[in-house]
Backbone as a ProteinNet text record, in pm:
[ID]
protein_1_A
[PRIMARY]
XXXXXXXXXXXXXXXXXXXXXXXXXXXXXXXXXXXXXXXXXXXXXXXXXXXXXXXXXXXXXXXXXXXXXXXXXXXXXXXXXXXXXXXXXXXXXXXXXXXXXXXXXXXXXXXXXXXXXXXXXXXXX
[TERTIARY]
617.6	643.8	775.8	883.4	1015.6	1022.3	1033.4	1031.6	1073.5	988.2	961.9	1097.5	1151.9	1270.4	1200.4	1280	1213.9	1346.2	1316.9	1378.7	1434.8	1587	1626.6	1502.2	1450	1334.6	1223.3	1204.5	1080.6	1120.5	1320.4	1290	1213.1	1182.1	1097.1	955.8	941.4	790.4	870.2	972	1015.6	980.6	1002.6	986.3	811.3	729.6	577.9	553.9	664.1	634.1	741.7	812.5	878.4	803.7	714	647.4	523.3	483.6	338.1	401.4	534.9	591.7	545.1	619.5	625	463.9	409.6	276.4	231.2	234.5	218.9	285.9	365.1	424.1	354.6	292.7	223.9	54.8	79.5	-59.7	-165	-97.7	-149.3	-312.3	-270.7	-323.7	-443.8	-587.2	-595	-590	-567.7	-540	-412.3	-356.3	-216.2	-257.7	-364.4	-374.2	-434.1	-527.2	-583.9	-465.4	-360.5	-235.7	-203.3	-137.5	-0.8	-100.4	-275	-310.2	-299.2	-310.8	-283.7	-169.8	-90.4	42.1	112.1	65.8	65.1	51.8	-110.7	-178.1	-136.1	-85.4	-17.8	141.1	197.9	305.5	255.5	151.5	106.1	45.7	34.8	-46.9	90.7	205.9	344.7	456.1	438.9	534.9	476.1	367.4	274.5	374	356.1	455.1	632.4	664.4	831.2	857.5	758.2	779	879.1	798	860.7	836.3	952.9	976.8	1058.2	1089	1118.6	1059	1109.8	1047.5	1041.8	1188	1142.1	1076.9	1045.4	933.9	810.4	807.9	616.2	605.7	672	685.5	666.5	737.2	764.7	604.5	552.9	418	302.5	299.9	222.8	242	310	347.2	275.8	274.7	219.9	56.1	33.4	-135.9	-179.8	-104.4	-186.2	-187.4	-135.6	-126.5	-215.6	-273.5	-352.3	-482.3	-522	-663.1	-664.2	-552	-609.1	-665	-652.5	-664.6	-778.4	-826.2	-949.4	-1054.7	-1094	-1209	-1227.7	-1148.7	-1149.4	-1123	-1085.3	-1098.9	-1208.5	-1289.7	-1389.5	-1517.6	-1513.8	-1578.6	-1580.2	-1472.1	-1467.5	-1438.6	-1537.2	-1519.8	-1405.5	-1389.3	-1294.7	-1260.9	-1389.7	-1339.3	-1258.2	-1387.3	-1309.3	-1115.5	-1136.3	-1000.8	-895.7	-919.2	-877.4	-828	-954.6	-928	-881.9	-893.8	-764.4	-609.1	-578.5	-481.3	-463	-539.5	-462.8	-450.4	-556.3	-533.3	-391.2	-337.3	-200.8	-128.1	-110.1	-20.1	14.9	-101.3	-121.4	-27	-57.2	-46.6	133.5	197.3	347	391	327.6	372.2	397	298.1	273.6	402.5	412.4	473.9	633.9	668.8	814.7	803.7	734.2	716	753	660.6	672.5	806.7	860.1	1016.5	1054.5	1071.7	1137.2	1141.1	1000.4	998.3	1033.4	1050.7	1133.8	1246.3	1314.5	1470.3	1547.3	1456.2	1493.1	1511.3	1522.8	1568.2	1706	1656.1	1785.5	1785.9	1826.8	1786.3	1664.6	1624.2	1502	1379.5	1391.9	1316.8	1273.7	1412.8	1382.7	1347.5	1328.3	1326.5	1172.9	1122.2	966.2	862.6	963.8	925.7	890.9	968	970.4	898.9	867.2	786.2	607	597.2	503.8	508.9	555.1	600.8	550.3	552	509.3	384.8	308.5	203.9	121.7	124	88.7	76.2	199.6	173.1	93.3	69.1	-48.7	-162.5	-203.1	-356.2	-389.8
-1534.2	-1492.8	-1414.8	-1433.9	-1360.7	-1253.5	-1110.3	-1002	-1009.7	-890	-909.2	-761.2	-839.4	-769.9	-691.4	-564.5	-432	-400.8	-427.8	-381	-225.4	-134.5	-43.4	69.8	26.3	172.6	159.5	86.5	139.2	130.3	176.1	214.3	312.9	357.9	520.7	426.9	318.2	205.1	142.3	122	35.3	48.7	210.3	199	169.9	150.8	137.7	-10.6	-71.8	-240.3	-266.1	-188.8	-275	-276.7	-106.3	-105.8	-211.5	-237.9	-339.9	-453.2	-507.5	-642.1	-616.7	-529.1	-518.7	-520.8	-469.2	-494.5	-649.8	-678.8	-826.2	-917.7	-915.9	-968.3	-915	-823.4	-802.9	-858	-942.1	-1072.2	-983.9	-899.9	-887.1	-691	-644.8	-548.4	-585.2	-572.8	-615.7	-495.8	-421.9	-230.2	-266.3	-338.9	-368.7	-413.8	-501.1	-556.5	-456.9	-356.1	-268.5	-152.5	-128	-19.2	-83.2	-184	-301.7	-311.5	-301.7	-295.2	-182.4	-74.3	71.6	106.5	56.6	79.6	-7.7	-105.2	-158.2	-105.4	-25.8	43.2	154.4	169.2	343.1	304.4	206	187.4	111.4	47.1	69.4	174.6	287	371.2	490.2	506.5	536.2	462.9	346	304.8	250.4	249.6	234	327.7	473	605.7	575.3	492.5	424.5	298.7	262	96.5	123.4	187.5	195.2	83.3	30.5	-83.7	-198.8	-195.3	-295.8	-383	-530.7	-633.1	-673.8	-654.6	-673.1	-594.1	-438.9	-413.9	-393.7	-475	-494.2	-614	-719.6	-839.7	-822.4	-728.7	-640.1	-579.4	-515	-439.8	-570.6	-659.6	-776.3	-836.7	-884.8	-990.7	-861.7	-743	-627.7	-650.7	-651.2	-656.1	-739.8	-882.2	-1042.1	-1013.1	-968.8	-986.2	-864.7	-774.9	-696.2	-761.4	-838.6	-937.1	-1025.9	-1083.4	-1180.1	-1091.7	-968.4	-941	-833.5	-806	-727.9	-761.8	-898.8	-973	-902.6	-913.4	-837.9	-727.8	-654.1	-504.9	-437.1	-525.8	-428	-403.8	-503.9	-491.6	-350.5	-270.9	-125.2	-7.5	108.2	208	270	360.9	463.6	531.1	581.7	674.1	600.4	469.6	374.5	346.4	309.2	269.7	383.5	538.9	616.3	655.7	644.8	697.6	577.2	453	329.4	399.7	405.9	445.5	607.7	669.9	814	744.2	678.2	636	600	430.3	416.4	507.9	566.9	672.1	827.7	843.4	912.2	878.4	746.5	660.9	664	632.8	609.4	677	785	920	1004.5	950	1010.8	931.8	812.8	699.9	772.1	811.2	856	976.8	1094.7	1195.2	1219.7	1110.1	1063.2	1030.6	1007	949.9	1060.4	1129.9	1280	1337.8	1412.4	1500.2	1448.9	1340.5	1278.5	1280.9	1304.7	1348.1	1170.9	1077.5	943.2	901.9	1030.3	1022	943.4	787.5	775.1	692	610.1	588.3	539.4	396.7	402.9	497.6	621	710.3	735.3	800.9	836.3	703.1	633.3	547.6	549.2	543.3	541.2	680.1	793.5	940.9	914.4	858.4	819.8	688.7	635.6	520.1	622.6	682.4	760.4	845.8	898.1	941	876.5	729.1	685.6	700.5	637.4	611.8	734.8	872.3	980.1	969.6	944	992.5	937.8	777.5	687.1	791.1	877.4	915.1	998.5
-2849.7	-2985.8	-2987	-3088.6	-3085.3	-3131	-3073.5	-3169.8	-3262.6	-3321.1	-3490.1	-3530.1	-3656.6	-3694.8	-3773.2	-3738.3	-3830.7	-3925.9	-4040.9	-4165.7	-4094.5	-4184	-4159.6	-4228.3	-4357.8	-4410.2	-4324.7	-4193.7	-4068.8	-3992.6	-3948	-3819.1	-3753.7	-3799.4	-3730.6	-3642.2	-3710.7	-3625.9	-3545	-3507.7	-3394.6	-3276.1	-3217.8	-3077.3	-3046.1	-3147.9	-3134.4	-3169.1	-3185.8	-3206	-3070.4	-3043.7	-2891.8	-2814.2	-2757.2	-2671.1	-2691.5	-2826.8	-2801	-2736	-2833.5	-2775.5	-2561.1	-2518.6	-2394.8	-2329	-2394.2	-2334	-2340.9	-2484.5	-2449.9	-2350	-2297.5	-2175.6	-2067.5	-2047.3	-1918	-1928.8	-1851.7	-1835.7	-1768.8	-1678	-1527.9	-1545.6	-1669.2	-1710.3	-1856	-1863.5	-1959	-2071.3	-2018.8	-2055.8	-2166	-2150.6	-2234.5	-2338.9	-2395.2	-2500.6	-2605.1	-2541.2	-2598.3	-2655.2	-2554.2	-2625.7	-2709.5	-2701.8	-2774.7	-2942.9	-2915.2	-3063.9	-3118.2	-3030.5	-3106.1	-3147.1	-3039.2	-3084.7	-3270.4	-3253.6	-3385.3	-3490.6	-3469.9	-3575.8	-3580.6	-3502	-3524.4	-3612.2	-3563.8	-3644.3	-3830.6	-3814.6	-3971.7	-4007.5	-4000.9	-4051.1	-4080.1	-3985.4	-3970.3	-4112.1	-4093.7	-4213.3	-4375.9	-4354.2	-4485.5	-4582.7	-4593	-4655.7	-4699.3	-4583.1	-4565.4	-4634.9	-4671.6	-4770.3	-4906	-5017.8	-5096.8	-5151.5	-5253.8	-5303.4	-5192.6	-5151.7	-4977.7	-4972.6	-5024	-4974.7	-4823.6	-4803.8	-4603.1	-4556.9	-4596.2	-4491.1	-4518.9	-4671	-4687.7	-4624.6	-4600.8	-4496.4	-4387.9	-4318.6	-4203.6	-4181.4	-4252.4	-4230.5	-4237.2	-4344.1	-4341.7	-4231	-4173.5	-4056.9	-3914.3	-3888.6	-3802.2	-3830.3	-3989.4	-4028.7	-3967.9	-3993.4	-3972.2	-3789	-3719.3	-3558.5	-3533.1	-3587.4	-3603.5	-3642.7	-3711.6	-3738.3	-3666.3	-3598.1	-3536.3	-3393.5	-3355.5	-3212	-3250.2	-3371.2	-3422.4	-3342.1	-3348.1	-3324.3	-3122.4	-3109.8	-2952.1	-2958	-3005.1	-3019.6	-2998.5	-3160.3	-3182.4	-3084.3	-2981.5	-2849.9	-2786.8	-2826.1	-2782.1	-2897.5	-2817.5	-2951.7	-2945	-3078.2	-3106.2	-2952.3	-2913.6	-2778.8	-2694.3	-2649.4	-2553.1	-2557.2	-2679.6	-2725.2	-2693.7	-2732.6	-2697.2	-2532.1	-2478.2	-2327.8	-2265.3	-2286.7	-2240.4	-2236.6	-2411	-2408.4	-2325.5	-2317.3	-2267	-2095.8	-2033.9	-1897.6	-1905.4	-1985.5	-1938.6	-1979	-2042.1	-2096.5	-1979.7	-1979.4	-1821.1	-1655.8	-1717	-1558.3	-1587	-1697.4	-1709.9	-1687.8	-1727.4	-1701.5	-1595.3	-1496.5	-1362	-1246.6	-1265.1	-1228.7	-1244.8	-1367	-1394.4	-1344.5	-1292.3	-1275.6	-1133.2	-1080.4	-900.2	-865.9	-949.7	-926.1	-930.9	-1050.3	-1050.6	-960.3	-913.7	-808.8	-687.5	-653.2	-509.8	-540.9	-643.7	-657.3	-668.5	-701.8	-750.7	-866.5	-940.4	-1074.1	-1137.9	-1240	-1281.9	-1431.3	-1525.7	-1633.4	-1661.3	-1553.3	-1537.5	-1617.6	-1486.9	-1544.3	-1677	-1663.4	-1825	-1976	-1896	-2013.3	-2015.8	-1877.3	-1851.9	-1936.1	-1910	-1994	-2141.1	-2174.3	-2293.2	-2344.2	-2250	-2318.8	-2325.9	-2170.2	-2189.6	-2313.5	-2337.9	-2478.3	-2564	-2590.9	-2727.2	-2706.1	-2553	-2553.2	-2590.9	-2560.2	-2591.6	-2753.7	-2833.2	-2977.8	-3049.1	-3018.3	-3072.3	-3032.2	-2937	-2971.1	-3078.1
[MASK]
+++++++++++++++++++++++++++++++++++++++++++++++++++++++++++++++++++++++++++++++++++++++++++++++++++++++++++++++++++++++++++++

């Protein structure tokens, strides 16, 4: 699927629709499908307020909803908590991962890009 263009009135949801994009590319975790939906929902629940009159980004938020129902049906297999402590595990884990680098003094953009992805994952809870 080609990332999805975010209108300029939701950039503030982008970095929570890149990181899902990125999860969806990882096959190998099934922990990813469960963020990449939060992360979604956290970016509709984020730009809902930012629409306005904006036809591209009620398009923009519709086209986030519909990929949001289709991955419901597997969701709802897990609760609120569940769903929660998934996400705090990877979020945890990114975190620890960029951290380990730090304190070995292997610090370099990398990193910080990883801080910060931990970062998003944190604000979705």
């Amino acid at each position: 699927m080609p990332p999805l263009s975010i209108p300029p009135e939701l950039k503030k949801i982008g970095v929570f629709i890149k990181r899902a994009e990125e999860l969806d590319r990882d096959k190998s975790s099934p922990e990813s499908r469960v963020v990449a939906f939060n992360c979604r929902q956290y970016a509709v629940l984020q730009g809902i307020p930012l629409v306005k009159n904006s036809a591209p980004a009620k398009s923009c938020l519709s086209e986030i909803l519909s990929q949001l129902e289709k991955e419901k049906p597997a969701m709802g297999t897990f609760s609120t908590s569940e769903h929660w402590s998934i996400c705090r595990k990877v979020a945890d884990r990114v975190f620890d991962n960029a951290d380990e680098e730090d304190r070995a003094g292997l610090a370099n953009k990398r990193t910080a890009k990883t801080f910060y992805a931990a970062g998003t994952f944190y604000e979705i809870l």
